[in-house]
C-alpha positions in Angstrom: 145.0 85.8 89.2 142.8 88.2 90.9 141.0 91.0 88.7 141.6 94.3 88.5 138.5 95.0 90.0 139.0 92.6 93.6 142.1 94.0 93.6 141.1 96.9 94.0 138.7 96.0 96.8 141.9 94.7 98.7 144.1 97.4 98.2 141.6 100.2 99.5 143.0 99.5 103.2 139.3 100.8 104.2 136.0 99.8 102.9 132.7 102.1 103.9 129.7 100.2 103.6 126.3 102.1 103.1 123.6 99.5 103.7 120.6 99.7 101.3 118.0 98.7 103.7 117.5 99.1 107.7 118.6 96.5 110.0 118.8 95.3 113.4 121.0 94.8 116.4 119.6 91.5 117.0 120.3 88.2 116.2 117.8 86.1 115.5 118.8 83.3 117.4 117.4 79.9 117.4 117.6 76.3 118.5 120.4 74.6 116.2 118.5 71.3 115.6 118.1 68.6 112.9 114.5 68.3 113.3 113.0 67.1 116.5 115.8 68.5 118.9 118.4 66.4 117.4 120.8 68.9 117.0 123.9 69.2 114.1 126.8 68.5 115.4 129.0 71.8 116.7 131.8 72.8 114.5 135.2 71.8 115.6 137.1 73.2 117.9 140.6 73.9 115.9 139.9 75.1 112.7 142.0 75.1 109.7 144.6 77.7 110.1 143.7 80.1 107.0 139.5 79.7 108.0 137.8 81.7 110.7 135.8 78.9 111.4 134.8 75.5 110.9 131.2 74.9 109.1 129.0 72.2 111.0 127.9 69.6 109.3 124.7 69.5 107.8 122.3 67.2 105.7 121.5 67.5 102.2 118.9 65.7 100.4 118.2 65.1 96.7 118.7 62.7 94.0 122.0 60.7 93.9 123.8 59.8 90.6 126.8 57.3 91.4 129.2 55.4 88.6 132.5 55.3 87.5 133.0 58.9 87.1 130.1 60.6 88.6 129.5 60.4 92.3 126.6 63.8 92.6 123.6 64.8 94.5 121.2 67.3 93.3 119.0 68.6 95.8 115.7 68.3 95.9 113.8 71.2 93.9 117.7 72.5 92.5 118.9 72.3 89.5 122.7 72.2 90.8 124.5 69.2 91.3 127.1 69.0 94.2 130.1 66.3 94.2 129.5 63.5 96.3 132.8 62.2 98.3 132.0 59.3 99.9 133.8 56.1 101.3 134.6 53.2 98.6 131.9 50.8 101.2 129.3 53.0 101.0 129.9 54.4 97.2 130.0 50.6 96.0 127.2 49.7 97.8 125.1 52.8 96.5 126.5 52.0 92.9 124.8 48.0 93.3 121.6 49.4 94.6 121.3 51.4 91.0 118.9 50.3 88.9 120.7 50.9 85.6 124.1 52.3 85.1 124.2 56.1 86.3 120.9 56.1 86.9 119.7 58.7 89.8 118.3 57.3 93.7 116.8 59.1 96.1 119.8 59.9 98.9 120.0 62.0 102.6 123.7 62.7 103.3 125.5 64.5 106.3 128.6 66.0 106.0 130.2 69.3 104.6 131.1 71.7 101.8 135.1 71.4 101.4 137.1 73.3 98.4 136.8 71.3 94.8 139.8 70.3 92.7 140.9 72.5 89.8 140.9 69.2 87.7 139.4 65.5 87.7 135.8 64.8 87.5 135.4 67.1 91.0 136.5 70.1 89.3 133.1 70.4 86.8 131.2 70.7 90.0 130.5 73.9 92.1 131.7 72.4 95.4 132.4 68.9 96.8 130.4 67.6 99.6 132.5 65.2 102.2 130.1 63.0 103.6 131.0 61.5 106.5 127.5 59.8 107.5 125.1 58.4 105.8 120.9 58.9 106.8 119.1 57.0 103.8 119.8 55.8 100.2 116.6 54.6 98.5 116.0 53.1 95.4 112.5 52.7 96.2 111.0 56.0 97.4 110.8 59.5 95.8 111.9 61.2 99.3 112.0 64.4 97.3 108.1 64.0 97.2 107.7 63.4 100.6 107.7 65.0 103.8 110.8 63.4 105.6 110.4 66.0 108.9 110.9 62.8 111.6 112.9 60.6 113.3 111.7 57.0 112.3 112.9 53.5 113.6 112.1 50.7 112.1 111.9 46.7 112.1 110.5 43.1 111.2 110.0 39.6 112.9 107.8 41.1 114.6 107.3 44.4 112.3 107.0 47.5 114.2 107.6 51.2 114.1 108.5 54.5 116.1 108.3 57.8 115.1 108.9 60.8 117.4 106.9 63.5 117.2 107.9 66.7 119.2 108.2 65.5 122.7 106.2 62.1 122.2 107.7 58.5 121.5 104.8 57.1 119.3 104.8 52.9 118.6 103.2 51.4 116.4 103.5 47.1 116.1 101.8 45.7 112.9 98.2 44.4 114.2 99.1 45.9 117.7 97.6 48.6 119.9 99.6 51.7 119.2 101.4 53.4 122.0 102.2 56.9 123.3 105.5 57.5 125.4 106.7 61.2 126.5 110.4 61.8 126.5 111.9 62.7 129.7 115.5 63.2 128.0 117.4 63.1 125.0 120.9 62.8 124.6 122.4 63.5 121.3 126.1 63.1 120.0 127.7 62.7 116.1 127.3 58.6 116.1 124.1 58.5 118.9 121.2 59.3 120.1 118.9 58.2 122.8 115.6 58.8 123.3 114.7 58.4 127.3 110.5 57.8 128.3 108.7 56.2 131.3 108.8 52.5 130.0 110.4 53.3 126.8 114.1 54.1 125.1 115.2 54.5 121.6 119.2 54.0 121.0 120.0 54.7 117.6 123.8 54.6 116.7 125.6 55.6 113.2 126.3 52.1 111.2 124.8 51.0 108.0 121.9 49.2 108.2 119.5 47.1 105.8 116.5 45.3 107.0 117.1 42.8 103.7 113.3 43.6 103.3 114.0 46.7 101.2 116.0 48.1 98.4 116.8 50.5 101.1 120.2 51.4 103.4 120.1 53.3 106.6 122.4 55.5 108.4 122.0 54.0 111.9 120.3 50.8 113.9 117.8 51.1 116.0 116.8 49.3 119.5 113.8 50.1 121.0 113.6 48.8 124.2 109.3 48.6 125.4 109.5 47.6 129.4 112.1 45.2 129.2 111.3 43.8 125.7 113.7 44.7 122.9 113.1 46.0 119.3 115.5 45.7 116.3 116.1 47.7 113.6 117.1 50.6 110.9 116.5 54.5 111.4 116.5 57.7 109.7 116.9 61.1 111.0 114.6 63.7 110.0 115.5 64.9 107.1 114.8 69.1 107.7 117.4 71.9 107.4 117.7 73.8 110.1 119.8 76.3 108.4 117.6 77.6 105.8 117.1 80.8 108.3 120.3 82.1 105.8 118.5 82.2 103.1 117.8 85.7 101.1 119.6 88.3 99.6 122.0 90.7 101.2 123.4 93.8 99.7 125.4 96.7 100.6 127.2 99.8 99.1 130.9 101.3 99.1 131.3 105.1 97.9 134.8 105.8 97.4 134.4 109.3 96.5 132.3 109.2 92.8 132.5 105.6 92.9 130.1 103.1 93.9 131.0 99.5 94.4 127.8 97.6 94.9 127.8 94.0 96.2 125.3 91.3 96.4 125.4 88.2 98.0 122.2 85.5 97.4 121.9 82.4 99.6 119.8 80.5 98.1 117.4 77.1 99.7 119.7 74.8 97.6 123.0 75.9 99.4 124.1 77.6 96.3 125.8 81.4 96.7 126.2 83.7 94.2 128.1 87.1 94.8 127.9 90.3 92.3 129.8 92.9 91.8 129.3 95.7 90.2 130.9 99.6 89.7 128.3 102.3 88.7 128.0 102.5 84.4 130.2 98.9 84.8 129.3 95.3 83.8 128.6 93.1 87.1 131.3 90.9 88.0 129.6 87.3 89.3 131.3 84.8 91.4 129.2 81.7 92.4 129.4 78.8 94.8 128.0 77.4 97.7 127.0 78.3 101.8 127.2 76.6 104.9 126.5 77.1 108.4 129.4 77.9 110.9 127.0 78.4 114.1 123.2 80.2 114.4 125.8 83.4 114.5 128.1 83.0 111.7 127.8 81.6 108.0 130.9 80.2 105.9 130.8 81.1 101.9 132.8 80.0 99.3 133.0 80.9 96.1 135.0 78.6 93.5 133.9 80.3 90.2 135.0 83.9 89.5 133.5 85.0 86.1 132.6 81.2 84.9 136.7 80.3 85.6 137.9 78.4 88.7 139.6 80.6 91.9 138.0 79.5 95.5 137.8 83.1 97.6 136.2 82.1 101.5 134.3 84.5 104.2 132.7 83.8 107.2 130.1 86.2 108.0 128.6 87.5 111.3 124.4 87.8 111.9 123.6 90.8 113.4 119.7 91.1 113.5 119.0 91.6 109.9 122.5 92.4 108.4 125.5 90.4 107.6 129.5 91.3 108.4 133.1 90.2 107.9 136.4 91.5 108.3 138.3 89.5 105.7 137.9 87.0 103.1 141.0 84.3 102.3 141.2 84.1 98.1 143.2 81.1 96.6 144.6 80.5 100.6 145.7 83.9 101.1 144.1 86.0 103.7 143.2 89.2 102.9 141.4 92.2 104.8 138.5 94.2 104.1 139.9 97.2 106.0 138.8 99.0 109.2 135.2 98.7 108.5 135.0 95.7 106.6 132.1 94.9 104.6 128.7 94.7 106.0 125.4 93.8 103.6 121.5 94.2 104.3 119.0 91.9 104.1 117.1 92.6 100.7 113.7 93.0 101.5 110.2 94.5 99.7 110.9 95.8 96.4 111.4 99.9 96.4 115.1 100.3 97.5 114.3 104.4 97.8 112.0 103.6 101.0 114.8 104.5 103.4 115.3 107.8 101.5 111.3 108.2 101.0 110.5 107.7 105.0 112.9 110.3 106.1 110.6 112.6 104.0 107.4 111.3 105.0 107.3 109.3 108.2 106.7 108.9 111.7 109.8 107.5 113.8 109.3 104.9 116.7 109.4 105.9 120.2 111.9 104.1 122.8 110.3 106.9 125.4 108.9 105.0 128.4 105.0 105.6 128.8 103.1 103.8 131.5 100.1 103.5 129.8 101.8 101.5 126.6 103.3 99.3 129.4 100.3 98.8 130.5 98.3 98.0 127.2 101.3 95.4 126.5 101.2 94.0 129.9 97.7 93.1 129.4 98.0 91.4 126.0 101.0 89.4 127.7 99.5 88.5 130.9 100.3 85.7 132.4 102.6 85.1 129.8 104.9 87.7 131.3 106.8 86.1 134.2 107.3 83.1 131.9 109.6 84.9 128.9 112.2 86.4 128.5 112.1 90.6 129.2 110.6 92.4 126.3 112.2 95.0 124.5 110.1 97.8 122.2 109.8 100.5 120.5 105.9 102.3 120.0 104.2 104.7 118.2 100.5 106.1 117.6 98.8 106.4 114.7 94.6 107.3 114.0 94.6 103.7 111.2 90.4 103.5 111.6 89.7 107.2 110.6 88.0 108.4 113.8 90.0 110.5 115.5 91.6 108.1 118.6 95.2 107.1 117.7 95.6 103.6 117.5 98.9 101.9 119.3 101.8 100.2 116.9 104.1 98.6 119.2 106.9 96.4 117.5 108.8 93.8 119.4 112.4 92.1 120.2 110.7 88.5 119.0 112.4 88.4 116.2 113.4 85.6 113.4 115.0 85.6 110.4 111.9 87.0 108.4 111.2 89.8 110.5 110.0 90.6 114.0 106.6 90.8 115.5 104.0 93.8 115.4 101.1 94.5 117.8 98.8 96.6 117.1 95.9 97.9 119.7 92.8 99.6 119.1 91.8 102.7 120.6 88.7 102.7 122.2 87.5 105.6 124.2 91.0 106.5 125.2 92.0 102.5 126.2 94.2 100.7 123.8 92.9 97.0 123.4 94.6 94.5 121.4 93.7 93.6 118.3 96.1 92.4 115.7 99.6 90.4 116.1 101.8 90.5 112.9 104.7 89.0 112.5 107.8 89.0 109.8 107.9 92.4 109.7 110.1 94.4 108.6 111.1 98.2 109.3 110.3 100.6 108.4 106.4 99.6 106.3 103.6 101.8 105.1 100.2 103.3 106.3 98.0 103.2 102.6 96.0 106.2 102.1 93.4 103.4 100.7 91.3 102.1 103.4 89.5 98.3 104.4 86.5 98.0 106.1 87.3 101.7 107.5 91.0 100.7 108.6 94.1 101.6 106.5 96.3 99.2 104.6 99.2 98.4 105.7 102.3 97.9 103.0 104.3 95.9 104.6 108.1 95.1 102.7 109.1 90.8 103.3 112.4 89.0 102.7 115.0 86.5 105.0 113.9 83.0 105.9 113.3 81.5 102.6 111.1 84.8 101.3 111.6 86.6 98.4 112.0 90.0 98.8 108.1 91.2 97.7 105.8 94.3 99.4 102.9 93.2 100.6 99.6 94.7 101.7 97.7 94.0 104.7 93.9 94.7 104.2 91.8 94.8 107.4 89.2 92.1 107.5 86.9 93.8 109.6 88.1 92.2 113.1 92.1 92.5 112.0 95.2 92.8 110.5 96.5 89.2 108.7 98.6 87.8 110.7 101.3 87.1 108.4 102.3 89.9 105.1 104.4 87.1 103.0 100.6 85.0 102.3 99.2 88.7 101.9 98.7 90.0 98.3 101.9 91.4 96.8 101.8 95.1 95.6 103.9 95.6 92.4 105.4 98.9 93.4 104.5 100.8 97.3 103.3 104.5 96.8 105.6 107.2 98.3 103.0 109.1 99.2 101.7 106.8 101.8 103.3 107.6 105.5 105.8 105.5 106.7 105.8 103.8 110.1 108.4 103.8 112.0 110.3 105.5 109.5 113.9 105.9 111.0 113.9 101.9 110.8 115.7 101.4 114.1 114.2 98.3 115.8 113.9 97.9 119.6 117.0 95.3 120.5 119.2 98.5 119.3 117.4 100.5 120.7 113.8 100.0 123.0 112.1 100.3 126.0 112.4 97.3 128.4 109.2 95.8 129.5 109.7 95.4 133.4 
């Protein structure tokens, strides 16, 4: 049974969301790839009729607990445990390679977050995991210890190696002259992948595989074929998640008349979700559960507890530059809709949630006005870099930051991530801007300090999205710059209002910029 309080969110007909914090117009938009280029599968085309979408599938990797009636991974670095559903081949021979009797082993599973039961041993879990491939289950290694960031094929009789770093096929045969091969093509599907060099291909397909020379099972074989001579063998995947570009905590704000309906949604590294609730001089109302990946556009999250009791409630939400959005959620298989505006939430970044109010007060808005000579200052720092990307879009402003009377040039940029976008900033000197600081991860809008480094002004700069917490930050001038990047900068407790905020009306250049020609 729903509460009186999600009832209430469904019955509105029309939600009015009031972002906290600034965002974007652009999506940060990025290769969808599990690690070097081989790319997650895409999500199916027919999805099930009461989901917007269908999640790809992903890998997870942790410690693996399998027995009689536990089948769990926890992820590496979490605390939660997600239930394992796995074939009876593979769970059996998972279970033999245990040491002792539930005893946990290092595992790297690909598949996807489906709905838990409301009873059996699946239902004391947040979410079950379907795997439907296996990458690695070790009862040797601590993977969780180590950096598991390539593809690696391996074998014996003779015993030899490949790894694949970036673009480059590297061998390596025991008490042989290593080799170096550059890929020419790659051509990825769910159950292969081949790896195409001058002299040189790697063919891995999706079976189990054990070498018999380790406690050890694979997710695929591997032949490596050298000029005509032939390798056989085991293989991993890289082991990275490309999808931890979700990560961070979104919020936004619905005033229906008095009343404000505040809601907070965390993704967190593990795949875990929480959502909260909460009515002004009210209790919060927490739902948790788990996150997944629909497309680089669109995250699916489901949430299977509802105030510690069971009820699974679904949304898929939309990335638009630094703000999330969705129409409709489905609770207990019923579709419901979030009215005409549906509910949008901010990314949560720095920590003073007044700085929108405190900028319009004492700021300096960007500029989308075209000016030749800011064309021409970011021409320069491009050069011959321009005709090779993609057009530039920006919004500018000047600002004295050294204290001698020549405004400085602030010119912030469409390259934009999931942490933030990029800053450049040039240095006036006798009336010619010249580059002299790239920042990126920045958000909008930040701080001039009235306190000073080496003669320049700090610069408070708010972080949050790819993994960050949300934190301010202050960038000191070292004397020949700016850091390059505020989330390794020193974090300031609590940002001064008094200080002038740049680009204050936090609009960033893909909504609206100029367009470098």
């Amino acid at each position: 049974m729903l509460t009186q309080y999600r009832q209430r969110l469904h019955l509105l007909g029309s939600l009015s969301v009031i972002s906290l914090l600034s965002a974007c117009s652009l999506s940060p938009s990025e290769p969808v790839e599990l690690g070097n280029s081989d790319q997650l599968e895409q999500a199916a085309q027919t999805a099930p009729s009461h989901v917007a979408a269908t999640p790809q599938r992903f890998m997870l990797r942790g410690n693996v607990t399998l027995g009689h009636e536990v089948s769990a991974i926890s992820p590496c670095g979490s605390k939660n445990q997600y239930w394992l559903e796995l074939d009876a081949n593979l769970a059996q021979k998972g279970t033999m390679m245990t040491p002792s009797p539930y005893a946990s082993i290092y595992g790297e599973v690909i598949g996807e977050f489906v709905q838990p039961a409301s009873d059996g041993f699946a239902a004391d879990y947040p979410a079950v995991f379907k795997v439907s491939q296996l990458n690695l289950i070790s009862a040797e290694i601590d993977g969780c210890k180590q950096t598991r960031n390539n593809t690696v094929a391996a074998g014996n009789e003779p015993s030899w190696s490949v790894s694949i770093d970036g673009n480059t096929l590297n061998f390596n045969p025991l008490g042989g002259t290593p080799e170096r091969f550059t890929l020419s093509d790659r051509t990825i599907t769910p159950t292969s992948r081949t790896y195409t060099a001058n002299g040189a291909t790697l063919t891995l397909n999706a079976n189990i595989c054990n070498d018999t020379m380790s406690d050890s099972l694979y997710g695929w074989t591997a032949t490596f074929d050298k000029n005509g001579k032939v390798f056989k063998g085991c293989a991993t995947l890289s082991a990275d998640d490309p999808t931890q570009t979700w990560v961070g905590d979104y919020q936004g704000i619905t005033r229906l008349g008095s009343i404000a309906l505040s809601t907070t949604l965390t993704l967190n590294a593990d795949h875990s979700a929480k959502t909260t609730y909460q009515e002004a001089g009210e209790s919060p109302i927490e739902e948790t559960g788990v996150w997944q990946q629909v497309n680089d556009r669109e995250v699916h999250v489901m949430m299977t507890r509802h105030q510690g009791r069971f009820l699974v409630s679904e949304r898929v939400f939309t990335r638009n530059g630094f703000s999330l959005h969705t129409d409709s959620e489905v609770v207990s298989g019923r579709k419901y809709s979030l009215g005409k505006e549906g509910l949008s939430l901010s990314l949560m970044v720095g920590n003073h949630a007044e700085a929108r109010d405190a900028s319009v007060k004492n700021g300096i808005n960007g500029s989308a006005t075209p000016n030749s000579k800011v064309d021409a200052a970011l021409k320069a720092y491009l050069g011959d870099a321009l005709d090779k990307i993609e057009p530039t879009r920006y919004r500018w402003l000047t600002q004295d930051l050294n204290q001698d009377g020549q405004d400085e040039l602030l010119v912030m940029t469409d390259w934009c991530g999931s942490g933030g976008c990029t800053l450049l900033v040039f240095a006036n000197n006798k009336g010619d801007w010249q580059f002299n600081s790239r920042v990126t991860l920045v958000h909008l809008p930040f701080q001039m300090s009235n306190v000073t480094s080496q003669g320049w002004h700090n610069l408070i700069m708010p972080v949050g999205g790819g993994g960050a917490k949300p934190a301010t930050h202050v960038l000191e001038f070292n004397g020949q710059r700016y850091p390059g990047n505020p989330s390794t900068a020193p974090e300031v407790s609590k940002p001064d209002s008094a200080d002038t905020y740049l680009f204050a009306d936090g609009i960033y250049p893909a909504r609206e910029g100029v367009t470098l020609q």
